[in-house]
N, C-alpha and C positions, 0 to 999 in steps of 0.2 A: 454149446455148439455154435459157431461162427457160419454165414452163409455164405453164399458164392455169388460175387458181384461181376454179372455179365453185363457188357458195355455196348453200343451200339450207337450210330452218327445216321442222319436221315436228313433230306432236304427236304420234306414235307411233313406240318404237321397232322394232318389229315390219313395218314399212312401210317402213324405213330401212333395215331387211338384206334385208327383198326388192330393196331397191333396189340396195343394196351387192352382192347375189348374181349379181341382173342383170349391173351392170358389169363384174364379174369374168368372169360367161360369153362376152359380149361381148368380150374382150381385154383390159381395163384393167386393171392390178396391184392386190394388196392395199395396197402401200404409197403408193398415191396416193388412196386414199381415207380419209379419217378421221371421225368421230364426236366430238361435244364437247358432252357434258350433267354439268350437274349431280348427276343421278339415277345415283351408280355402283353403287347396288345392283341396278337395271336391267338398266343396261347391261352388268354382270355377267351378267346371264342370258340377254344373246344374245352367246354365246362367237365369232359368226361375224364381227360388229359389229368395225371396225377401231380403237379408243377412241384421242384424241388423250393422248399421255402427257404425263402428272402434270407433268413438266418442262420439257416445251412449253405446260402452260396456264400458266407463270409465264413473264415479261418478263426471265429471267437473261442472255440472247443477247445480246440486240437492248441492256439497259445495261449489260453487260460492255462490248460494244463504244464505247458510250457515254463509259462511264469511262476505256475504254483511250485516247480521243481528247482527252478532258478531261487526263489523266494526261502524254498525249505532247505538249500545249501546255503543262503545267507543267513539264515536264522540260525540255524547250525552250528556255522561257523561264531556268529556273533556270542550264542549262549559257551560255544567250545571257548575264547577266550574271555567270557564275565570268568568261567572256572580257572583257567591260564592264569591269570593276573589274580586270583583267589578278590574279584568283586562281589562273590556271594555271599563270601564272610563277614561282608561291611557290615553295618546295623539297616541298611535297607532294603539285604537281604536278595534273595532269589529272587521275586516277585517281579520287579522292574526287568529283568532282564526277560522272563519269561514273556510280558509281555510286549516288550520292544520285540520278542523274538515272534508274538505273535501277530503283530501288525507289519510287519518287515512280508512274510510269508502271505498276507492278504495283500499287501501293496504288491508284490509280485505278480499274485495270480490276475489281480486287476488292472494292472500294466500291461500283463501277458496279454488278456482280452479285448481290449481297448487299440493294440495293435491288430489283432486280427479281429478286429471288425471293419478295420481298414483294410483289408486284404482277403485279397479271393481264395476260396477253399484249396487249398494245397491237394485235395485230390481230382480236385477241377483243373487245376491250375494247366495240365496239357491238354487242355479243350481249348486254351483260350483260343487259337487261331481257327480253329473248325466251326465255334461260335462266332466269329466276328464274319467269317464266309457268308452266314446265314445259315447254319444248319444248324441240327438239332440234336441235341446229345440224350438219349434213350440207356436207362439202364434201371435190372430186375436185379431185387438178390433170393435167393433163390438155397433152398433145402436139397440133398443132395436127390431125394425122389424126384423132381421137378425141372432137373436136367431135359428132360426127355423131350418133355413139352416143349422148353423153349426152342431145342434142336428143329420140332417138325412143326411148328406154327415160324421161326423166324425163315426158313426153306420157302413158305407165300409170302416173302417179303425182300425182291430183289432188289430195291431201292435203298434196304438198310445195308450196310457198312460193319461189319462187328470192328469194334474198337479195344478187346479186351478185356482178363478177369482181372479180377482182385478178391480178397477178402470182405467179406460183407459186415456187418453190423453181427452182435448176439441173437443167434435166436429170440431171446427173451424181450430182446429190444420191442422188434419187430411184431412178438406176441399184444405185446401192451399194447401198441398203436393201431394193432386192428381192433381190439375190444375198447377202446376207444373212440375207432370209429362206429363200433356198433352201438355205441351209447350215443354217442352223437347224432347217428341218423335215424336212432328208435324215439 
């Protein structure tokens, strides 16, 4: 099951961990909510603030993934003509091709990623101008019982903006990273 990614823009961040404290009291995990500004000497100083990491404001993911698809139609292709040209028949056989076709598919995916670590997250990427204003990009994902909540706690929050859903991460994601955190701060 996929969550529901509600979006939210705020010009304060002090506004944003009341809001983030709310959700938490209400039931919703720390790992479903994050923070995405600009201003990390800020956002340093509300420790309570769930900040989106460093790693995830870069597009490495989503073009690793990318290159490893690009990578496994060039392998593909490459292993489709050793068979064309009947070069598996030679005396050195399959082997070599298999593995050019396996290193061809890893230079991809790490071409892919190496680009988008230069480049900012393709799901961010229509923030950029809200971010550069100063403001603060606010977003929960969110189980479909938990709708509710965000409804009647973001209603004491006239200052937030809602910015839009999306598609969230797997449940399953999201599970991990909270018993995670429970390991972590036990």
């Amino acid at each position: 099951m996929k969550l529901k990614r509600s979006y939210f823009t705020g010009p304060s961040l002090d506004d944003l961990e009341l809001f983030e404290e709310q959700l938490e009291d209400a039931g919703i995990a720390t790992p479903q909510i994050h923070v995405l500004s600009l201003d990390d000497k800020s956002l340093s100083e509300h420790p309570h603030l769930h900040e989106v990491q460093s790693f995830m404001k870069q597009d490495v993911v989503h073009k690793s993934i990318l290159g490893a698809v690009v990578g496994c139609g060039l392998a593909s292709t490459m292993l489709l003509m050793a068979f064309s040209f009947e070069l598996a028949s030679t005396s050195a056989g399959l082997m070599p091709f298999v593995f050019l076709s396996v290193v061809i598919l890893g230079f991809g995916a790490w071409m892919g990623g190496f680009i988008g670590i230069q480049t900012p997250n393709y799901k961010f990427a229509r923030f950029e101008k809200i971010l550069a204003e100063g403001r603060h990009v606010f977003f929960v994902d969110l189980e479909p019982h938990q709708e509710k909540i965000l409804e009647q706690i973001s209603k004491l929050h006239p200052n937030l903006d809602r910015a839009g859903t999306e598609d969230g991460p797997p449940h399953w994601l999201v599970s991990i990273q909270s018993k995670v955190g429970m390991i972590r701060h036990s």
